[in-house]
Every structure is written in C-alpha cells, then in structure tokens.
N, C-alpha and C positions, 0 to 999 in steps of 0.2 A: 504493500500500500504506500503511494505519495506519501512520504514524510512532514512536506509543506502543506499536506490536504489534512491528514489526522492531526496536525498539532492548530489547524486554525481552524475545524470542526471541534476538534475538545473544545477550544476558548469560547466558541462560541455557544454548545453547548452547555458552558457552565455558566453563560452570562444567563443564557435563558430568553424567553422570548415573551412577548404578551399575550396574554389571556386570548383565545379564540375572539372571545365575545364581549363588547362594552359591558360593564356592572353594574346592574338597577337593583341595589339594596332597597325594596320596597316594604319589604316585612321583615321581621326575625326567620324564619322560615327560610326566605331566599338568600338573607348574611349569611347563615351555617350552612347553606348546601355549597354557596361559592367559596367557603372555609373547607370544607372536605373537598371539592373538585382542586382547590391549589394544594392540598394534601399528597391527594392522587399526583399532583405533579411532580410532585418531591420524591416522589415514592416510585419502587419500580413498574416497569409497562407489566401490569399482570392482570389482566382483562377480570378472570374468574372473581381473585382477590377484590379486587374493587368495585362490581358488582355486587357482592357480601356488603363493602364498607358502604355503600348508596342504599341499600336496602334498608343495613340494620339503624343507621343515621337517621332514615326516613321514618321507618317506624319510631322510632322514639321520640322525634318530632311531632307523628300525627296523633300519638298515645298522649303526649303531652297538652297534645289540643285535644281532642275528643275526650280526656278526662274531664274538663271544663266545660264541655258539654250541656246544653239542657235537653236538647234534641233528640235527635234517636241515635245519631255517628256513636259509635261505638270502639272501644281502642281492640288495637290485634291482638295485642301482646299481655298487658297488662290482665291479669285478674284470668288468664287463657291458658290453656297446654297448648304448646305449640310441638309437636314430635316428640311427644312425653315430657318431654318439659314444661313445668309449672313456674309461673310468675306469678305468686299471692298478691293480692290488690285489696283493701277495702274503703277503696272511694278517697275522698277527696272532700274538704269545705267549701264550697263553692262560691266565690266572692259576690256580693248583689250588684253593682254596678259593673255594665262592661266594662270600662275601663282599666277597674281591678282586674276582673277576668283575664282582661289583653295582659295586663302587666304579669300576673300569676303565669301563662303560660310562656311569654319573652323569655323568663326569671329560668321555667321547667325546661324548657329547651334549649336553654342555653347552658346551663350545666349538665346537660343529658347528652350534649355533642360533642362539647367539647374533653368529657370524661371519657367517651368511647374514642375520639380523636387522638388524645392522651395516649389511652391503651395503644389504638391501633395504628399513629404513625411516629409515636414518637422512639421509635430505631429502624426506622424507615431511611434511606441515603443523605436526603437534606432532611432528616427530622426534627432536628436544633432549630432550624427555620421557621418548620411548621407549629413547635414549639413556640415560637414567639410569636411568630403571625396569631396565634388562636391567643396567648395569652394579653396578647394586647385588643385584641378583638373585645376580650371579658373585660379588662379593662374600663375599652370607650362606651362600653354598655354600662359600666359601672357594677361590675359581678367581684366579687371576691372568691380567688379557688382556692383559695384556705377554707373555706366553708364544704366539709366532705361528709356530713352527716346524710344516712339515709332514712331518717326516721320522719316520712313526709308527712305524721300525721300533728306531730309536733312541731316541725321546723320551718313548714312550708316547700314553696316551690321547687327552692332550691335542691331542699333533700329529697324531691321527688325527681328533678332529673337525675342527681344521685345515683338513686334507687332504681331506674329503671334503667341508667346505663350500668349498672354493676350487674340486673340483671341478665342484662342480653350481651354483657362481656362473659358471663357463667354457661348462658346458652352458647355462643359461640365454640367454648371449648368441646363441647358434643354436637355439634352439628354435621357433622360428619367431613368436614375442611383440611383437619390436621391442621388447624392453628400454633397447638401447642408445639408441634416440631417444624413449625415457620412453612407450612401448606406443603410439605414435604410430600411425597409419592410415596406410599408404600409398598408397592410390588413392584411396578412398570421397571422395564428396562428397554434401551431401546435396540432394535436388532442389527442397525445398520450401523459402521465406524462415522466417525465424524467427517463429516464433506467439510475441505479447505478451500473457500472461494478465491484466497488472496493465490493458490498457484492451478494452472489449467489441470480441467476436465473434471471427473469422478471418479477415480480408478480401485479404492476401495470399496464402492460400494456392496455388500450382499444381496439384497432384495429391492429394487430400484423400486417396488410400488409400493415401499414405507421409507417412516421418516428419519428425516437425520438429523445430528445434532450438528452446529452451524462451529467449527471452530476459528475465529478469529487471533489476531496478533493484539486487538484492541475493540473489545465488544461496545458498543454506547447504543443501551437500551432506549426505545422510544419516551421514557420520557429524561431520557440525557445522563442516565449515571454512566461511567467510566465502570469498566472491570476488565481485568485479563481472564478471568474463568472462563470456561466452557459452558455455557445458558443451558440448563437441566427443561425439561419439557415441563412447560408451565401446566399444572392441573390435570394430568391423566386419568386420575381417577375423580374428578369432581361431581359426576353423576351421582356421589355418596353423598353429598352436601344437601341437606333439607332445602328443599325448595317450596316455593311463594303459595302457587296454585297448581303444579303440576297436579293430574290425576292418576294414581298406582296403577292406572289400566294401561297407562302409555311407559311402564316401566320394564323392564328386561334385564333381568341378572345373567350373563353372557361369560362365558371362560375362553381365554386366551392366552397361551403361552405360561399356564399357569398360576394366573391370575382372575382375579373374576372380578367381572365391571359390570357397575349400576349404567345400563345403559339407557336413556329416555326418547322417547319417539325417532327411534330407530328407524331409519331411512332406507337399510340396507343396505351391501357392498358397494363399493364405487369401481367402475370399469378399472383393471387391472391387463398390465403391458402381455400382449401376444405374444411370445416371443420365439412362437415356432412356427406361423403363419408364412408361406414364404410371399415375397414382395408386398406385404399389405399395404406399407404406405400409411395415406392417409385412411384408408377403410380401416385402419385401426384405430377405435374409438380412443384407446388410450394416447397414444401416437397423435391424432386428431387433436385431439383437447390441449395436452403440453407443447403441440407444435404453433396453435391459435396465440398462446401466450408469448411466443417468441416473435411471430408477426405481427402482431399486434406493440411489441415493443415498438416497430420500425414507425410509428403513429407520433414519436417521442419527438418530433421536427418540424419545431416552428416555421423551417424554412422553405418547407415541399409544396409550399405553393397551396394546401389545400384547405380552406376556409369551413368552418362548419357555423350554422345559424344555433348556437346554444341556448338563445332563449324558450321558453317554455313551449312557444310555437312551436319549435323545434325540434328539440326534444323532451318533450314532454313526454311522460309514461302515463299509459292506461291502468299502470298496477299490476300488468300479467305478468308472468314468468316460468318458465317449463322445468318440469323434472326427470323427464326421460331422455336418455342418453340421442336417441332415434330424431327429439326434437330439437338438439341444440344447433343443427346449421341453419334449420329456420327461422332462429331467434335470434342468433347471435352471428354479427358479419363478420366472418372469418378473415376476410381483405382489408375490409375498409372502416372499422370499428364499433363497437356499439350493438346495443338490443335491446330490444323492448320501446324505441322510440315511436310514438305515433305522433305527436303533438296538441296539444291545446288551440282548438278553435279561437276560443274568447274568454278574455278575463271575465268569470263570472259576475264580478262586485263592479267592475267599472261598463262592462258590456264592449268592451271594444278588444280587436285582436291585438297580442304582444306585440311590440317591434322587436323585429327579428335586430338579433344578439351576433355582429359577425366576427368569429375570432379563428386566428387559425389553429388549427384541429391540435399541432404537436405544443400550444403552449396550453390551451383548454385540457388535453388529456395531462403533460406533467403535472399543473396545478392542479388536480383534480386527486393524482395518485400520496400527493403531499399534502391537501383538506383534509382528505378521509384519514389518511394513517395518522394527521394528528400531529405530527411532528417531534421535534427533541423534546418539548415542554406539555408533554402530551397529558390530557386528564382519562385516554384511554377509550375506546368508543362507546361503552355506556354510559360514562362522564360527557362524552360530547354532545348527545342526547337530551343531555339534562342542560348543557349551555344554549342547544338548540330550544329549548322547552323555556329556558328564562328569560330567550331571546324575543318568543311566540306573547309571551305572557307579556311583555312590559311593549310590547306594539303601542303606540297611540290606537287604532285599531281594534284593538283586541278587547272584547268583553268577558266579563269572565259570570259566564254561564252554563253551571256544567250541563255536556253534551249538547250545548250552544243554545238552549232553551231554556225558557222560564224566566225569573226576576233574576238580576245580577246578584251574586252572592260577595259578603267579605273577600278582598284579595287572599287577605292572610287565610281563611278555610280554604278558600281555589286552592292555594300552592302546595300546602301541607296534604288534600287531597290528591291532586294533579303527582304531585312526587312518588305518593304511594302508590298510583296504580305505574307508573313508567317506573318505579324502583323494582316493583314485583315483575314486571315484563321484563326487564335486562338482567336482574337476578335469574332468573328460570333460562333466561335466554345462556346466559352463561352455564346452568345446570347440564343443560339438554346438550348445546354443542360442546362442550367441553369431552361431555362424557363419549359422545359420539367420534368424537377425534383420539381421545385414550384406547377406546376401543377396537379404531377401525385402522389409526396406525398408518395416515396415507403421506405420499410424499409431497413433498413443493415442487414448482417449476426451478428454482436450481437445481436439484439433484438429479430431475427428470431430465431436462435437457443437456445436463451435461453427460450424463450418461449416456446417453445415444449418440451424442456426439464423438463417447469414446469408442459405442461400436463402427460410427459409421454411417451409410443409409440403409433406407429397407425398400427404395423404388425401384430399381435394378440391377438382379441379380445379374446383370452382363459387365458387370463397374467393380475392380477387383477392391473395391472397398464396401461390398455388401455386406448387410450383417441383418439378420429378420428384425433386430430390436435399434438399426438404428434411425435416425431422424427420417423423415421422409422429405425427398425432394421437392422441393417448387420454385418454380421459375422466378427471379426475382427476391426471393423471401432468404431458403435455404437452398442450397446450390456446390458442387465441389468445387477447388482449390486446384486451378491448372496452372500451366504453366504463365510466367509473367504475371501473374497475380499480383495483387498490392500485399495482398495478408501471406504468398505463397513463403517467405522466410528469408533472408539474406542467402541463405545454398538453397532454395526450394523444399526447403525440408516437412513443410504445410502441403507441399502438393501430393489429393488424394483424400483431403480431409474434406472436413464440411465445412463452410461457413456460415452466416446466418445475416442476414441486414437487419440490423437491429441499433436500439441505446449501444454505444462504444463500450461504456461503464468511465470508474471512478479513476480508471490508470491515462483517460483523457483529460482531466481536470487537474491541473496548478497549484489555480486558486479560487475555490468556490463560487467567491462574490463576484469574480469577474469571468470564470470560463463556463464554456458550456460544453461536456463529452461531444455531444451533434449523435447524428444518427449515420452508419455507414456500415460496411463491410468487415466483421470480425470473425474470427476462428469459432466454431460453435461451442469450443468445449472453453473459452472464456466469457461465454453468456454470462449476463449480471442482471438482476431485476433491477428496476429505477431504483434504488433505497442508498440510501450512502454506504460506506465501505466499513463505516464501524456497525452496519447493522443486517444489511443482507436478506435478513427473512427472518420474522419473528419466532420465537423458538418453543413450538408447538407444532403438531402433524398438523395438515390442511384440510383433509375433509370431516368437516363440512364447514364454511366460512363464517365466524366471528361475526366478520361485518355486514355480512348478507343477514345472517339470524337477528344481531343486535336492530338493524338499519328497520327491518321487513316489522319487529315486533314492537319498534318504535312506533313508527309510522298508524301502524292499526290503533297504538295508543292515543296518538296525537290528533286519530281521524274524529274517534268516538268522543275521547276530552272535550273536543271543543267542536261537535257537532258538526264537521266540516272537514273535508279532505284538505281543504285549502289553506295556505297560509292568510293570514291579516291581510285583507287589500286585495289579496287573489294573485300574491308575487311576494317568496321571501328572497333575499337578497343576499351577498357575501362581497363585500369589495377586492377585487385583486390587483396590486400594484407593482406594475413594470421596472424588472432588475431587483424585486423587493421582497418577492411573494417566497421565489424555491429557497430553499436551503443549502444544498450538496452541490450546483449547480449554477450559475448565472441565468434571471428570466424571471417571470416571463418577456417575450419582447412586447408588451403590448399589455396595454392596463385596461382590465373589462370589469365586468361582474359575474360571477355566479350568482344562478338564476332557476329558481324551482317556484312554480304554479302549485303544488302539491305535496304535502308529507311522502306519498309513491315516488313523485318525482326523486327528490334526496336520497329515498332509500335505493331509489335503482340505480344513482350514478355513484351511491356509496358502493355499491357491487360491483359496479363496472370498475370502476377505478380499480381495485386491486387486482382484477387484470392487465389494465395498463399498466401497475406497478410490479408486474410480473410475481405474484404475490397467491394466485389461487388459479386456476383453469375453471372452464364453466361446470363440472365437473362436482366443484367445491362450493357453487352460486346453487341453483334453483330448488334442491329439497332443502338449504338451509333458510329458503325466503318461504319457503312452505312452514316450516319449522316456526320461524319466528312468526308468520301470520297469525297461525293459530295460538301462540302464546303469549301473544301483542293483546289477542280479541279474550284469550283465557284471564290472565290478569288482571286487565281491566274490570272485568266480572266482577272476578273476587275481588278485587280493593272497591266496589261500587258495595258488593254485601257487608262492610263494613262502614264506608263510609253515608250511603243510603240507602238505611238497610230497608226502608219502610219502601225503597225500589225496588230497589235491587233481588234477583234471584240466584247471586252470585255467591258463595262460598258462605251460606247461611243465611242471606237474606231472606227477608218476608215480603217485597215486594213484588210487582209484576211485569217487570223490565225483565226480559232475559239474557240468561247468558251461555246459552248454545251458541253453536258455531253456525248451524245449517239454518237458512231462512227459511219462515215457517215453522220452525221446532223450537216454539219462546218456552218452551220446556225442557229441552234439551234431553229427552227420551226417544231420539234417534227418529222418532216417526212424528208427524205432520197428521194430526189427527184433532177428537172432539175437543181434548183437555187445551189444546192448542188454540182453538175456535175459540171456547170462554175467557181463555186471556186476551185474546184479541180483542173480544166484544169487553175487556173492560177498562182498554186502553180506550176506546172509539172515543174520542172527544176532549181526550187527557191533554193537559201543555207538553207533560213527558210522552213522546211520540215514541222515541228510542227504537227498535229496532221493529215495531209494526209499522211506520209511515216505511211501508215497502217501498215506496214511487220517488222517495226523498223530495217529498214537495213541504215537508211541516208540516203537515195534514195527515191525522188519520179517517180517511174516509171510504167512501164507496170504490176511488178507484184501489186503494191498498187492498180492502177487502174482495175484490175482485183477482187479484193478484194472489190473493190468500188459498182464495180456491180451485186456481189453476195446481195448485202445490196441494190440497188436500189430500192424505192418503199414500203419499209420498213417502219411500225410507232416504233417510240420510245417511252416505257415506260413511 
C-alpha cells in the first residue's frame, strides 16, 4: 500500500468528519439518540453490536415516557418478561401538571442513557470522548451523575433511569450476544486462509464460495479506528441474540461444521461456483453474479462521457425487487448499471414533474458507494437510518401524525414512538441477516474474483489459459493479456492472463484529496472494490446484505410512520460537493444533489450502491430486501401494540389496526375471511384508516370495501 496514501488516510481518519446530518435537538429524546449515534462513531463499525445499543437506548427512552403515561402506551420492558427475563416495576407518582411530567421524564431518560452509554461505550476506541461528550451533555441539562440511586420510588426520576438502565445492562448479559466476552463467537471458524488484497490474486484460497478473512498491513474500520489485527467475522452467530418481534415460526436451528446456528427466515442457499461445467461462462449463475460486480466497477468514471438523469424522474423505484437467481438479468443491467428504476411521474405534494437531475453516471455511482457505507466517521447503517429519520422529523414539512392521520401529537411522544418501532426493525434486521451470513458462510466479490482470475477463463476451452472456474470472457469488460498490452509486464510476463476494465484501485492514488485511481485496464487478479486500502470489505460473509435488509426494513418503517411513502415535500435531498464529497479519492467532479421521491427510493440505491462499491453481487441484494420488508412491516406492528395498544393488533394489542403482512388478512391468520370482514366493517368511517383504506385514498369506503372482496376467501403466502 502507498505509504503517502495510509499515513494521510490515518490523519484524516483521526480528525474525523461531520455528522451525516444537521442537528435538531428538538426534544430530550432526539439529544440522547444523536449522543448514542456519535457513540456508534467512536466505537467500532459493528452493524449487529449497534443495533443492540439503538434498540436497548430506545427502549429505555420510550419506558421512561410511557411510564408517565395517563393513556393506554404502555412500556416494553419495564414491569414485562422479556425472554424470561423479568424487570419488577411498581408504577411511578405521576406529576399533575404537564410540565412536571415533561421534566420527570427529560430527568428518566436522561440518566437511563447515559448509564447504559457509560456501560456500553465507554472502552469503546474513542471512548474517553464519548465519555465527555455524554458527561457534558448531563451537564448542560443540568443532571448530576453522582446521583446513582435506583430506588425510583423514593428518589424520583433520576433513580428511575437508574433503575431501568441497570436493568436492561442485566438483560443484556443473557441475551444471547456474548457481551460479556466483548460479542465474541463461540464456535464459528472460518474455513478459508486469509485473502491478502495489498499482493495479486487468491492463491490460498480452499472453498472460493465462502468467506474470508480480509488480512491487511493497516486495517481502518469504517468508523476510523487504526489496528494491525486480523478483523475476526463480526457476529456469526447472532441469530442467538433475542430479538424485537421476530416470530419462532421463522426460526431454524441449522448445524454446520459442527456448530449449530439460530438461523431466522432462512432464505436458502445462495448459487454456489460450477466448477466442473465445461465452458459455462456467463450461464454460470455464480460466474454471472461476481463477474456483474467487476463490470459494473468500470461505471466508476466520471469521464466516459455518460450522463445519467438521477432525479426521482429518473430513477425512481417502484419498490420491486427479485429473488430468484433466473430473474436477476431482468432486473439488474448487467452493462450499463442499475435496477429497479422506473421513475416518478409527479411530485405528489406539488403536482408537477421533477426536473431531471443530470450528472455523470461514474461521479453519481462513486458518491453513492461512499453515502451508503457511511464513511470513516460512520454511525453504521442502522444508525444512519435513524439520522435519516431525524432528518424526516425536523422537515418544516413534516407533521407529526402517527401513520400520517388524525390530530398532531406531542413531538417528544412522535420521536420516542417513531424510535421504537425503526429500533425494533434494525435490531431484528441485524438478528435475521447476521444469523443468515454465520450460517450460510458466503464469499465477497474480492475473493471471488480474484480467484478466477487465478484460474483463468471459463469461455474457451481452445485459449491455453482455460480453467471451468475461471472468469468469463466479455468483450470490452474482461478480456486476455496479449501481446503489447499496457498491463502485459515489462518481459510480457501478464501475457495469457485476464484483465478486467475496471476502478484501477488505491496503488493509482498519491494523494487522496487531489488524485483520482480513473477507471482502465488492470490484471484481474489485482481487482479492488471502491473502498480505501485500509479497508477492503467489511469483515463478515456476504450473503445476505446488511444494507439491503437494514435499507428495505427501514423504509417499510418510514412508509407506515408517517402514512406516506414519500418524503416531506415529495423530495428528500443530500447535498454533494465537488473535490469535497469522496474520501480515498479526488471528486466528485461536479457538485449535484442526491435525490429520493420515496423511502423505496433510498433503500434501492442503498442496495445498489454496494454493488458499485464492489461490496455484494445481486446474489446478496433481493431475499435480503425481502427479509427486511417483512421485518420493517413486523416491527412496526409490535412497537404500534405497545405504543397504541387501544390500535394496534400488534405484539399484544387490543386494537383493530393490523399487523399481518398479506392485504386483507387484518388478522393475520393467513386466510382472508369472515373474522376479516368484521374488522373491516369496524374500521369503515375511522380517522385511523391504516391498513383497510386499500385504494390509499384516506378513505375507508365502498371502493376499499370493494377491493376487500375481490380478496375474500383468499390464503396468504
């Protein structure tokens, strides 16, 4: 690796960068969630990990307000077994003036976060940091943490945040995490040697369709620590970890290699390399999928002349997205980028079409592969979720009415609501992919393509460099190494091998702020994903993707939240600034915006992107947006049966909002029947429309009920 590159990526790394998103301290509520996401910052890139810290955060938050309570909200935790764990509760005095109230709950959550904060970052990398940032936080609120009593029935608020972060520091230790040995792995091992990106090819590999561990000279995790160790595979067995709303019917105890993994809505195997097919080429699905990732690299260049209209118009997403191996060249452009785009007609809220957004394709796909991953100062993509959600809420625009109906409520109850159901969805999101990736053990497009590159091709066996497993030829993309070649070696000693046109990588870069690798003709078995040189590929197996699951289970949350697919205005926004935006690189050349019509939208180019960042194959994209749909729409549920339970039919409620998956089944007993019909007829005329205004007009009427009965009688999936 450049020596002038890692010692002015460290620097910069350790200055740090700012916050994704402006900060609208609106309530107590929103202060300690942006105190835990610059936690996350401090701390390492550990997706699993951090979804735990936003969930358990969240809950003690919402328990701290629904104890105060006159309503029917009711807390999760508090007074509840939660996975046999008990948390004694016996109420609270309840102050008569809101006022009080407001100050009583400021007072409970504010030592209930900052005490679990305490625990859980302070021996975290910058933990000293996060240590003073929160102590000064209680500080300017005017808290004293000398005050550590839990005895909330005598002390007040205080000792009820206490109290309820010492309990869920207790539950933590049995949740099934392995906190106490710092989220350590208990079995997993991994089967393949460590792939060295900084010298060519793969040549140790054992089993190319699993994972490897990524050995570096100078690791710098996503959110910017320095280490020389070897990145141990984050969370392999986290499928043991108690989850939100998951249901034990979607659960699988699986044995592998001697091991046995809590597996949750198990997707199935992921295509696996042919390797005895002769010439298959691209008809080899696995081949196919790792070789899109490499072509798809060459998209990395701003200077190819090829312009794409980015805004919403443009590429807009309908929300779809495929799981079957058979559908992914339909969906996904294997040449020329992107899937799932249809575009947005009309801005709903203003009635007029976007103005088309025109940028060219290789700075819009870098900046897109560097948003999503979040960068050195990363709060991680469930965290980012939640800056995208604080960003949603403090809109001039934005009302806050949950599921976008009815009278506007308190901000401070929106948020502390709003938190719990997207904490519970990126939590479970984290459960289910994690455990699915521990399990299934698959590899990344480094290993993959450099592999193949060390057999060779697999398109014609008349080419004395044929090999069945290696890369497939295409004209233009991947291609052999003849004579006079640029890449063929100072003695020709490359001639016979593969090449790829692709991102150069990080041995074409100087000096970050001012070069740019470019995109051109390189050896295939020195392929490099977009990522900087101290980081490579986050260190976890890839299927099924992180950021597909997280992205897909957001979005379903953000849709239902606020009764609307759409952002505030019917356009959410990101500014990107020329020479300013990349990290690793110089760029973009040209200062635009990003630009999403829809919560869908975001989440599809959060997927796409780490294709472009050579980071997942489609492969590792569409059962994990399947994944996350349904745990975006599960979630919400449950934190609705808690939070309005007199609605909600969600994880105990009493009310008549459902929370099935399948339209029509407001029952969620798989069939579309009478019991179905009577909740319908008792929604007819409600302000809470929720999931019977079939037609999504706000209206439950004759035409929903029309609709109703095309579905009568009907089994759900």
């Amino acid at each position: 690796m450049n020596r002038l590159y890692a010692l002015s990526l460290i620097a910069f790394c350790m200055l740090g960068t700012s916050k994704m998103w402006s900060q609208a301290e609106e309530n107590i509520a929103h202060i300690w969630n942006e105190e835990v996401l610059e936690g996350i910052r401090n701390d390492f890139a550990r997706p699993t990990v951090h979804a735990r810290n936003l969930l358990h955060t969240t809950i003690a938050m919402y328990d701290c307000w629904s104890v105060y309570d006159n309503g029917p909200s009711e807390p999760f935790f508090l007074g509840k077994t939660w996975s046999g764990f008990e948390a004694p509760f016996d109420g609270v005095v309840i102050p008569e003036s809101p006022e009080e109230i407001e100050e009583a709950r400021a007072e409970a959550i504010s030592y209930a976060v900052y005490r679990i904060m305490t625990h859980r970052f302070g021996e975290t990398p910058d933990g000293a940091i996060t240590l003073f940032n929160i102590n000064s936080r209680m500080a300017e609120l005017g808290y004293d943490p000398s005050i550590t009593s839990t005895n909330y029935a005598d002390d007040g608020p205080s000792a009820l945040g206490n109290y309820i972060a010492e309990q869920i520091i207790a539950f933590g230790f049995q949740d099934g995490s392995n906190e106490a040995m710092d989220y350590a792995s208990a079995c997993y091992e991994p089967i393949n040697p460590n792939i060295q990106p900084e010298f060519p090819g793969n040549p140790n590999v054992i089993d190319p369709n699993h994972w490897q561990p990524i050995e570096l000279t100078v690791f710098i995790d996503q959110s910017g620590n320095v280490s020389t160790d070897i990145p141990e595979f984050v969370g392999p067995e986290w499928g043991s970890v108690t989850p939100f709303s998951l249901d034990s019917a979607d659960l699988e105890s699986l044995e592998r290699n001697g091991c046995t993994y809590d597996v949750w809505k198990n997707p199935g195997a992921p295509v696996y390399l042919d390797s005895t097919s002769v010439a298959s080429g691209l008809d080899d699905p696995w081949k196919w999928n790792f070789s899109m990732v490499s072509v798809w690299s060459s998209h990395l260049d701003p200077t190819d002349g090829v312009m794409w209209d980015i805004s919403p118009g443009g590429l807009g997403s309908d929300g779809s997205f495929v799981t079957e191996v058979e559908d992914f060249a339909d969906y996904y452009d294997f040449y020329n980028g992107g899937g799932g785009f249809t575009g947005h007609d009309l801005n709903p809220v203003t009635g007029e079409p976007y103005a088309p957004n025109m940028v060219p394709r290789g700075d819009y796909t870098r900046c897109l592969a560097e948003f999503w991953a979040d960068g050195p100062d990363s709060e991680t993509p469930p965290g980012h979720w939640f800056t995208l959600l604080n960003e949603v809420m403090m809109d001039p625009l934005f009302e806050y009415r949950w599921r976008g109906q009815g009278p506007e409520i308190d901000s401070f109850e929106y948020t502390v609501k709003a938190y719990l159901a997207l904490a519970g969805a990126m939590h479970d999101s984290a459960v289910a992919t994690w455990s699915i990736k521990g399990y299934h053990d698959y590899t990344r497009p480094v290993s993959a393509i450099r592999y193949m590159a060390e057999m060779g091709q697999s398109s014609d066996t008349t080419l004395s460099n044929y090999h069945p497993s290696g890369l497939p030829l295409i004209d233009g993309y991947i291609e052999m190494v003849e004579e006079g070649d640029p890449v063929a070696g100072f003695n020709n000693e490359h001639i016979g091998e593969v090449k790829v046109y692709a991102w150069r990588g990080p041995d074409y870069v100087e000096v970050p702020f001012i070069d740019e690798a470019g995109v051109g003709w390189i050896l295939a078995k020195n392929w490099w994903p977009y990522q900087r040189p101290s980081f490579v590929t986050p260190p976890f197996a890839g299927y099924v993707s992180g950021h597909s699951t997280f992205s897909r289970a957001a979005a379903e949350v953000l849709t239902l939240l606020t009764g609307s697919e759409y952002f505030p205005g019917g356009m959410g926004t990101w500014p990107v600034t020329m020479n300013q935006f990349l990290i690793f690189e110089d760029g973009p050349s040209v200062s635009f915006e990003l630009q999403w019509a829809t919560y869908y939208d975001a989440a599809n180019e959060s997927a796409l992107s780490r294709m472009w960042g050579g980071i997942h194959p489609p492969m590792d994209d569409g059962r994990a947006r399947l994944i996350g749909q349904e745990i975006g729409i599960q979630s919400f549920h449950c934190a609705e049966g808690y939070t309005f339970p007199e609605w909600s039919m969600g994880c105990g409620g009493e009310g008549f909002l459902a929370g099935g998956l399948c339209p029509g089944d407001f029952n969620a007993d798989s069939i579309i029947n009478v019991s179905d019909f009577l909740l319908f007829l008792s929604a007819f005329g409600n302000d809470w429309t929720g999931p019977y205004d079939m037609d999504n007009n706000a209206v439950v009427g004759s035409a929903d009920l029309l609709q109703f009965l095309t579905l009568f009688g009907e089994n759900c999936p």
